[in-house]
C-alpha positions in Angstrom: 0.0 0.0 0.0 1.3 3.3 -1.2 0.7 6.4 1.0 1.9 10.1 0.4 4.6 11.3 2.4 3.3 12.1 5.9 3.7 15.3 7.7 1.8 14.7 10.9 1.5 11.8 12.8 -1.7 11.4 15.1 -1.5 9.0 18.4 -4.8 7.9 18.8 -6.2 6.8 22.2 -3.3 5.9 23.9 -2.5 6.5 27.8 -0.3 9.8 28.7 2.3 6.4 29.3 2.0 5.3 25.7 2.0 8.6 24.4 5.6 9.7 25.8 7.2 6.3 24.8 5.9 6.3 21.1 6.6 10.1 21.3 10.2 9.1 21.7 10.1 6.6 19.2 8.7 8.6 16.7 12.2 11.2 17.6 14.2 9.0 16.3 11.8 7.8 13.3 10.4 10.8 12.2 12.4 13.9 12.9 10.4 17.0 12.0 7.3 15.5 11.9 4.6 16.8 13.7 3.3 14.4 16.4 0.1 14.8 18.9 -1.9 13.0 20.7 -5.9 12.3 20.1 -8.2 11.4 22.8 -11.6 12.2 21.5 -13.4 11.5 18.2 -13.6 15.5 17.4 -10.3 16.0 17.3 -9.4 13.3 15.6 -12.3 14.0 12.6 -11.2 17.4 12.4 -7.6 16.7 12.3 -7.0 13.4 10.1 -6.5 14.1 6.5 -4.2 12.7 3.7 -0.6 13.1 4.8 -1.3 12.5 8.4 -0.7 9.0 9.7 -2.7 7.4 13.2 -0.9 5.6 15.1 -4.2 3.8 16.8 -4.2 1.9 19.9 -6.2 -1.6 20.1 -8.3 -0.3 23.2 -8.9 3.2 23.0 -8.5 5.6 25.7 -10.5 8.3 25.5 -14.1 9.7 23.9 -14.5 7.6 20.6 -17.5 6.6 19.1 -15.9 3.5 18.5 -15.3 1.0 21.8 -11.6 -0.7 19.5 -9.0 0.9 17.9 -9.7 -1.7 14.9 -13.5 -0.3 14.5 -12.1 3.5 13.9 -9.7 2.6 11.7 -12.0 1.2 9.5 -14.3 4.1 9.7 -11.9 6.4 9.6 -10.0 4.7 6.4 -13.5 4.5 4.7 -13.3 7.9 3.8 -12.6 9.4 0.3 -10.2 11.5 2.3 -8.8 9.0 4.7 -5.6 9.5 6.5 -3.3 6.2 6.9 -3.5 4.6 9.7 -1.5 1.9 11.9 -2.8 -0.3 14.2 -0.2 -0.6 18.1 -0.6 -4.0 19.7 0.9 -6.9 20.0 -2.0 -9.2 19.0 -1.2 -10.8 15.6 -5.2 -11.4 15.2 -6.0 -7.6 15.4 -2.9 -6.8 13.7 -4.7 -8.8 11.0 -7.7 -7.5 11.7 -6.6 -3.8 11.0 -5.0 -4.9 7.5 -8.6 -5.8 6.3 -9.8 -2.8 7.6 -7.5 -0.3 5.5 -4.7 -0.2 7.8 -1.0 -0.7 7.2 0.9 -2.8 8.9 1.5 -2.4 12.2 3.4 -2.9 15.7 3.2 -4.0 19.4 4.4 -1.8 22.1 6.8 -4.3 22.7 8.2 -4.0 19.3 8.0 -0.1 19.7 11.8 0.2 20.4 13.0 -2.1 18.0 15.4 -0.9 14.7 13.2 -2.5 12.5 9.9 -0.8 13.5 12.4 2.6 13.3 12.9 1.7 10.0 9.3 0.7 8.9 8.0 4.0 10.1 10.5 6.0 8.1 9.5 4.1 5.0 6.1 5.4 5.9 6.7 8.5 6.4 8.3 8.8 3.9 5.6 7.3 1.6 7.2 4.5 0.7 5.1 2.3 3.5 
């Protein structure tokens, strides 16, 4: 799957926690990219468009109007503008899951440190994901 070079990178429901580690992550991966965190459905809506990439959790935190991170994603990637998207978690079956939902393939939070999940998100970002 081809997406455009991205230029802001959205972490969706994750846990102040999460946020700071992938945060850091994301320093090394994608250095001048603009990253925030999304914790309710009208942010997110107003802020996802092409060239942004979600970084979703598997159980949001926050005020969705989807209960899993897989049911936004493929809401939010049915769009005619849809942003890419990523599923986090380390559960192959939702990692699956997300693929048939629109999403690119993604990570665990114990992968999150790893050189090759570094790499992976600077193909993406660099629209070669």
């Amino acid at each position: 799957m081809h997406t455009p070079p991205i230029k802001q990178i959205l972490l969706v429901g994750h846990c102040g926690a999460d946020t700071g580690t992938l945060s850091h992550v994301l320093s090394r991966a994608a250095a001048g990219v603009a990253v925030a965190g999304v914790n309710d459905g009208a942010a997110l809506d107003r802020l996802a468009k092409p060239g942004t990439l979600l970084l979703v959790n598997r159980v949001l935190d926050g005020r969705f109007t989807d209960a899993d991170g897989v049911a936004l994603i493929r809401r939010v990637r049915s769009r005619p503008d849809a942003p890419a998207a990523m599923l986090i978690s380390n559960y192959a079956d939702a990692q699956e899951s997300a693929r048939e939902a629109g999403a690119l393939p993604g990570f665990g939070k114990s992968q999150a440190w790893d050189d090759r999940t570094v790499e992976m998100l600077r193909r993406v970002i660099g629209g070669r994901g």
